[in-house]
N, C-alpha and C positions, 0 to 999 in steps of 0.2 A: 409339494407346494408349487404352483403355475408362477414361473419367472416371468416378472413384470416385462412385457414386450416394449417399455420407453426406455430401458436400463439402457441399450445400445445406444442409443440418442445421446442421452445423459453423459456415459462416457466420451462420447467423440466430442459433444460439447465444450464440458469441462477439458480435455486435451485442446481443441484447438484456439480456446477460449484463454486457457494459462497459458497456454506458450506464448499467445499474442500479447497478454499482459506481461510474460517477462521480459518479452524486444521494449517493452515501453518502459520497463525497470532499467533493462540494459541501458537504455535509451538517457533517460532522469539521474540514475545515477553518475554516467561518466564524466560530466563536471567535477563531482567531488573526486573520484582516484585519480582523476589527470590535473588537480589543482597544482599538485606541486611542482609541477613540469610547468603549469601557464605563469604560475606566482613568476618565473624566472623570465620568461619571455615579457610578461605586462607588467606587474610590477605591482599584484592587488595588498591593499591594507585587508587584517582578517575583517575590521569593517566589511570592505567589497566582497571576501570571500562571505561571509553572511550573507548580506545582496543578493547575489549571485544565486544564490540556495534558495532565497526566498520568495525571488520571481517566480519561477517559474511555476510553485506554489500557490500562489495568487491567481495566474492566471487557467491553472488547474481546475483552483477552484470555483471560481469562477464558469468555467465551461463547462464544469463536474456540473453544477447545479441548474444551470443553464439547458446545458444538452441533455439529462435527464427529464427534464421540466417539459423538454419539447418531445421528445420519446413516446411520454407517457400520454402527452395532447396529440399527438400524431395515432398513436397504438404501432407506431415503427419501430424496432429494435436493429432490423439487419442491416438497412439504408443509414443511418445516421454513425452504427458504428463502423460501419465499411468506410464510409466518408473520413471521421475521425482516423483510423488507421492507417488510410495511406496519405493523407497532413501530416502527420506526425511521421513520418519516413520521408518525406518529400521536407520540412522543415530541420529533418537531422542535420541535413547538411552546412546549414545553415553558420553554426557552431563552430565547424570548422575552419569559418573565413574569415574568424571574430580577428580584429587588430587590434582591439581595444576596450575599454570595462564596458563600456555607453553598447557596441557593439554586441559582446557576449550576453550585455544583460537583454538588450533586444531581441538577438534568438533564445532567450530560455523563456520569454513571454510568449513569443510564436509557439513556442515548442508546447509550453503551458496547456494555450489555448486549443492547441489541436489532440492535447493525449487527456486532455480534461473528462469528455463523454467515456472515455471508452470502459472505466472501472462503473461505474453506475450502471450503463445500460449492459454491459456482459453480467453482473451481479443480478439483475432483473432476468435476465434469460436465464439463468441458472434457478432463480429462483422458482419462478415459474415453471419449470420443466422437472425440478424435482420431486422428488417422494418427502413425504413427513420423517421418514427417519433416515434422510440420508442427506436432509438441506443443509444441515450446518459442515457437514464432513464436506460434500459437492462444493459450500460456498469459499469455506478454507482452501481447500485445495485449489481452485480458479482464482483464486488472491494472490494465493503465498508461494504456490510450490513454484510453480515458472517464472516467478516475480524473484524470488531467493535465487532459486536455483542459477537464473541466469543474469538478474541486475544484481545480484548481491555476491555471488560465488564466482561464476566465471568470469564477469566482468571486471572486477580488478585486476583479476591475474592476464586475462586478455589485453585489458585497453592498457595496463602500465607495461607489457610489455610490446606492446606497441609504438607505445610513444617512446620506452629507453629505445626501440631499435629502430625508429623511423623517426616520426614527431606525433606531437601529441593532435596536430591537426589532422592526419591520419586515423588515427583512430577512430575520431567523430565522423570522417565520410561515411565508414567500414560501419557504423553503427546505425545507419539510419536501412540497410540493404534489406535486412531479412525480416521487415515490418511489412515491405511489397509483397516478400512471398507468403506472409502469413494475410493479406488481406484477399492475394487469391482464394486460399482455404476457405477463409470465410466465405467469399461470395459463392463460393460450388456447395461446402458440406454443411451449414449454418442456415437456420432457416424461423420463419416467422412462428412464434410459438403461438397455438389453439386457446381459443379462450379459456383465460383458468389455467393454461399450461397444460403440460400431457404425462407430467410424472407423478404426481401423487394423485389423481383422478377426481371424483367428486369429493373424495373427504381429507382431501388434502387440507391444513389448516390456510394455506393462502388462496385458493381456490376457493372456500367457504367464506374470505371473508365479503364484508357489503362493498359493494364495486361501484358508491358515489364517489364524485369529486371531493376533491379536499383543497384550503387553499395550503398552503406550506407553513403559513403560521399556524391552524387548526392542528398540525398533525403536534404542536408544543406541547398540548394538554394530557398527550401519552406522557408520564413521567419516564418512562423508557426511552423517549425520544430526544429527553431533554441532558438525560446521563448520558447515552449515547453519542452527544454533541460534544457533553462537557469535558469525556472522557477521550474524544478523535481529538479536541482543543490538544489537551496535554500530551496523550500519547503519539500523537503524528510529531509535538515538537521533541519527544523521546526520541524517534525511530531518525528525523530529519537531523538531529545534532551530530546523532551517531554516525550518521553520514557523511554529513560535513565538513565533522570537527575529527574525528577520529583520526583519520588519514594525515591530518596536520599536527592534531596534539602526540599520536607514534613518531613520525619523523624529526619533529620540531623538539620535543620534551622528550621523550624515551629516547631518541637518534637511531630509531632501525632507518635501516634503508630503502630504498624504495620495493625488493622487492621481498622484503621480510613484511614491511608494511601492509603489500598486496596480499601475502597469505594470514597477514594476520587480520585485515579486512574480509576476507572471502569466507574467514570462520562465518560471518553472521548471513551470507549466503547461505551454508550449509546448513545450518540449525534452524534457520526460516523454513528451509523445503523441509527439511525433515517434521519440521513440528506444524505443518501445515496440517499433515494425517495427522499426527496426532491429540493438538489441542479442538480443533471444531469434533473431531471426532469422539472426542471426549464427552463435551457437549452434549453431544448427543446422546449418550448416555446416562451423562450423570448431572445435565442444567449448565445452562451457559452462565446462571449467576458468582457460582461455585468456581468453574472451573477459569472466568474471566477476574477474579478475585485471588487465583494462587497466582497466574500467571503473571499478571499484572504485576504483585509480589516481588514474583523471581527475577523481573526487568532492571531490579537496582543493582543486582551482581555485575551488568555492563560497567557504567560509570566507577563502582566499587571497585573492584578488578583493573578499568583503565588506571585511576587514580592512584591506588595502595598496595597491589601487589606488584611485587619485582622478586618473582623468583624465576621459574623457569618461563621460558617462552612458551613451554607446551599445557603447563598450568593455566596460563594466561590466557591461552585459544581455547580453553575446557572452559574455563570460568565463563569466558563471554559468551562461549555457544549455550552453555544451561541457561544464562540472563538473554540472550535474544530470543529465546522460544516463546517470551510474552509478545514478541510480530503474530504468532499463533492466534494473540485475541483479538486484532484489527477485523479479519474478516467478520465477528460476529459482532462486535457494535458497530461494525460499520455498514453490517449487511445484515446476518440471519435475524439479529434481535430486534431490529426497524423493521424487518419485512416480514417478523411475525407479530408485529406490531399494528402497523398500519393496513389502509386497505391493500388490494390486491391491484387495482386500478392506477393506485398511484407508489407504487414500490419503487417506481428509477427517481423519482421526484424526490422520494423520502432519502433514497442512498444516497444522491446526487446534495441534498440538504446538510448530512449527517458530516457527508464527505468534503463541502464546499467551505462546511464556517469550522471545519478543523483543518482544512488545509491555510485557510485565511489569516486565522489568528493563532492555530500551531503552527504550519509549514511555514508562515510568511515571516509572525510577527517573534518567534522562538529564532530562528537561525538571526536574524538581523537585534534580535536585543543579545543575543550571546555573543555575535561579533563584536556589538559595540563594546563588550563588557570584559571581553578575550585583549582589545587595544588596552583599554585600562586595569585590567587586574591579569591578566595571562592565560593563554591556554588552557588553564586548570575550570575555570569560570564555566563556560560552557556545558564542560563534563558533570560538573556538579549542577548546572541545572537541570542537563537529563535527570539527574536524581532524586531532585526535587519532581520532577513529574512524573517519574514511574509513582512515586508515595501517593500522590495526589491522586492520580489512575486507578489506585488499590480503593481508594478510601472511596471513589466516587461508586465501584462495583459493586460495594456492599449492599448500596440501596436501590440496584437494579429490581424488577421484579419480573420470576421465572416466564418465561414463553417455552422451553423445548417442547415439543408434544408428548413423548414418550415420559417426560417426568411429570407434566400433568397430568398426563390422563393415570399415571401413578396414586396421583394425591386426592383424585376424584374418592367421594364417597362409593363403598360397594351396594 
């Protein structure tokens, strides 16, 4: 068999493309592991730590749907996200000068706005460059594995012990550094992708499809588009509690310390990279509807586990790494199943839509109603609404309907 001569592309893409998405994880995340260090220095109500969370979300999303929307009106992918990536390293620092809540929450707006384009329009290069049977594995992977691997794994164990050994304002300079040297990468090895993309060829399913304008309300009437939305709502405020509440409901309710804390946070680093291969890649095989309906599933073992188990601490980190690997499904409602959905034309528009009104009304308005709800009933409040969303997530999958190509072109008639 003659090895596809875009495969090389494809890899160095997907590489320089997740790494760049994990400095932006690294980046999003470090408010939540260094909250308990700021809690002592400012003095936030879990209100404000809500807030806090849900800025930045907002203005995510915001730019997510924005700076897609011009991508896709432009035909620019390289230019806008080279832009976005060195905003978002040049605003890290920002963070670090915060004296006060008005202040911090104004750099996680800046911050927002500038790391907003760069998961839509990297998810459209990907898409576009891939092969039909390797787009959901490529789009997982550029999501989750350097997003996990290094906002979710390293970054606790980095930024807390940073801040025990220096301050927590340190940390935040140290976090915005390696976003410059990933936007050189881009600018030399990342390049404007051929019309139609150059990895699945003519019969690519995105390359085939019809290349009119759409406006962003038209692309509703895909029923995929609408689960896809309803299911980033709920599951982004899953993934965002677990971030922001975790860290506080360990220390605060269970009493580890801070850096039992950090490795018991950094589990959900691990098991995101890890399940990055292997939930899209599943997908690929066996239907994103199927395989976005166990996972989904499995995500209540988090809150469960946070909640009701007190045995060992290493039970406890097994538990939550098998319930995180539903981050595994984000990549494809958030990406493969919209962009085998919609046209081909307008794919960063459609990620950028999927991505914007679930960061809006998960990221934004989940972390700030859990806060308020964490002041009046405790720390418990929050964990148990992740759990109501992973349910809600399950329930919404089931009436996804299939796109993988390999499984349709399965069920065709012979």
């Amino acid at each position: 068999m003659q090895a596809n001569p875009a495969r090389p592309y494809q890899t160095r893409l997907i590489v320089i493309l997740g790494i760049t998405f994990g400095f932006v994880f690294f980046d999003r995340n470090a408010v939540n592991y260094l909250m308990p260090f700021i809690l002592k220095d400012l003095h936030f109500s879990n209100t404000q730590v809500g807030i806090i969370a849900s800025a930045l979300s907002f203005t995510w999303a915001l730019a997510g749907l924005f700076g897609g929307a011009i991508s896709d009106h432009t035909g620019k992918r390289k230019a806008p996200l080279l832009i976005a990536v060195v905003a978002f390293s040049l605003c890290s620092f920002l963070s670090g000068i915060a004296g006060s809540f008005a202040m911090l929450l104004l750099a996680r707006l800046l911050m927002g706005l500038a790391e907003g384009p760069i998961l839509p329009i990297s998810q459209s290069l990907v898409a576009l460059e891939s092969s039909d049977d390797r787009r959901g594995h490529n789009m997982g992977v550029m999501q989750n594995f350097g997003s996990n691997l290094l906002g979710s794994f390293l970054a606790p164990l980095v930024l807390v012990a940073l801040a025990t050994a220096y301050h927590w304002r340190t940390a935040f300079f140290i976090a915005g550094v390696p976003g410059l040297i990933m936007a050189f990468f881009i600018w030399r090895y990342v390049h404007e992708p051929r019309a139609g993309g150059s990895g699945g060829g003519p019969t690519s399913a995105i390359a085939a499809a019809p290349a009119e304008k759409m406006h962003p309300l038209q692309m509703l009437r895909f029923r995929n588009m609408r689960l896809c939305i309803l299911m980033s709502i709920v599951m982004v405020a899953w993934m965002v509690l677990g971030w922001a509440f975790l860290p506080l409901y360990y220390t605060s309710v269970r009493h580890m310390d801070p850096q039992q804390m950090s490795w018991q946070v950094s589990v959900l680093g691990i098991s995101a990279a890890v399940c990055s291969f292997i939930v899209p890649g599943l997908s690929d095989r066996f239907g994103r509807r199927r395989v976005v309906i166990l996972f989904n599933l499995i995500g209540v073992l988090v809150p469960l586990a946070a909640l009701y188990y007190h045995g060992s601490p290493y039970m406890l980190a097994a538990l939550v790494f098998i319930g995180w690997s539903a981050s595994g499904t984000f990549p494809l409602f958030m990406g493969t199943i919209p962009s085998e959905t919609i046209p081909a034309r307008m794919v960063a528009t459609g990620l950028g839509l999927v991505m914007g009104i679930g960061e809006i009304l998960g990221g934004v308005a989940g972390p700030t109603l859990a806060g308020i709800a964490a002041d009046r009933h405790g720390l418990k409040a929050p964990i148990m609404i992740m759990l109501g969303c992973a349910i809600v997530g399950t329930v919404l999958a089931v009436f996804l309907e299939e796109t993988a190509p390999r499984v349709q072109r399965a069920q065709l008639p012979n």
